[in-house]
Steps between C-alpha positions, in 0.01 A plus 500: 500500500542895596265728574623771171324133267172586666217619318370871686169479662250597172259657742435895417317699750139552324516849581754766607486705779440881459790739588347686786629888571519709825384819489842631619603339220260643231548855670915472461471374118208768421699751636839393304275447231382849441827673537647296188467573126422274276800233437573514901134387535531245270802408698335472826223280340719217396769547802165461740304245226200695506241656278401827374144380590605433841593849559220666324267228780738653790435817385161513484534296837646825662258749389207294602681499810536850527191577396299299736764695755422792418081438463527364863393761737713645740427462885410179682371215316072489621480283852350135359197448694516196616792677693274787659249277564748248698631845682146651590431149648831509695445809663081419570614154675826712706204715580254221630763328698572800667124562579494128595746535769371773621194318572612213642630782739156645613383180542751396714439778716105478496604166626729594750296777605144287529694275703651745780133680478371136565714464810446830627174448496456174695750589727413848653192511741211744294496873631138528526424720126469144290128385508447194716262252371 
C-alpha cells in the first residue's frame, strides 16, 4: 500500500505553546501602532495576528518601565555590602602582609646582628672596663 492510504497520527499536542514577543518587537509595533487611525490599526492587528489586549498589556508594559526609570535615582547604584566588606578586608590583609614582611625583616637582622655581636664577643681579648668575675 502507499503512504497517501495511511491514517495521520491522531495525537494533538495537549497544549499549545504561547507566542512569545521581543521587546524590539513590541517597541516597533507600539510605535507603528500609535501613528495609525483606526482601520490601519485594525489592519496591523490581523496582518501581525494580535490583540487589542495585547497592546493595551505592552502599553502599560512601557510606562511601568518608564516609570520605574524615571523613580530610579540618578548617580551610582549604593555599594552592596558584602562588596565593601570583601574590599575593607582586602586592603586590612595587603596591609598585614606588608607589616608581616617587614617583620620577618627585623628579625632577620636581630638575628644576624646577635650573631656577629656573639662572635665579636668571644673573639676579641676584654679591654679591661667589663667586670671580671
Amino acid at each position: 500500500m502507499s503512504s497517501s492510504s495511511e491514517a495521520p497520527a491522531p495525537e494533538v499536542p495537549t497544549k499549545t505553546k504561547s507566542r512569545t514577543y521581543s521587546a524590539a518587537y513590541k517597541a516597533r509595533i507600539l510605535q507603528e501602532y500609535e501613528l495609525l487611525n483606526k482601520a490601519g490599526k485594525g489592519a496591523l492587528l490581523r496582518r501581525e495576528g494580535l490583540y487589542t489586549s495585547l497592546i493595551a498589556a505592552w502599553r502599560s508594559q512601557r510606562d511601568a518601565g518608564a516609570r520605574e526609570a524615571l523613580a530610579r535615582p540618578v548617580g551610582r547604584p549604593p555599594a552592596d555590602p558584602r562588596e565593601r566588606e570583601t574590599a575593607r578586608l582586602r586592603r586590612e590583609s595587603k596591609r598585614l602582609h606588608a607589616e608581616l614582611a617587614k617583620a620577618r625583616a627585623v628579625i632577620e637582622v636581630q638575628g644576624k646582628l646577635s650573631a656577629l655581636l656573639g662572635r665579636l664577643a668571644t673573639g676579641s681579648p676584654s679591654s679591661g672596663s667589663e667586670p671580671t668575675p
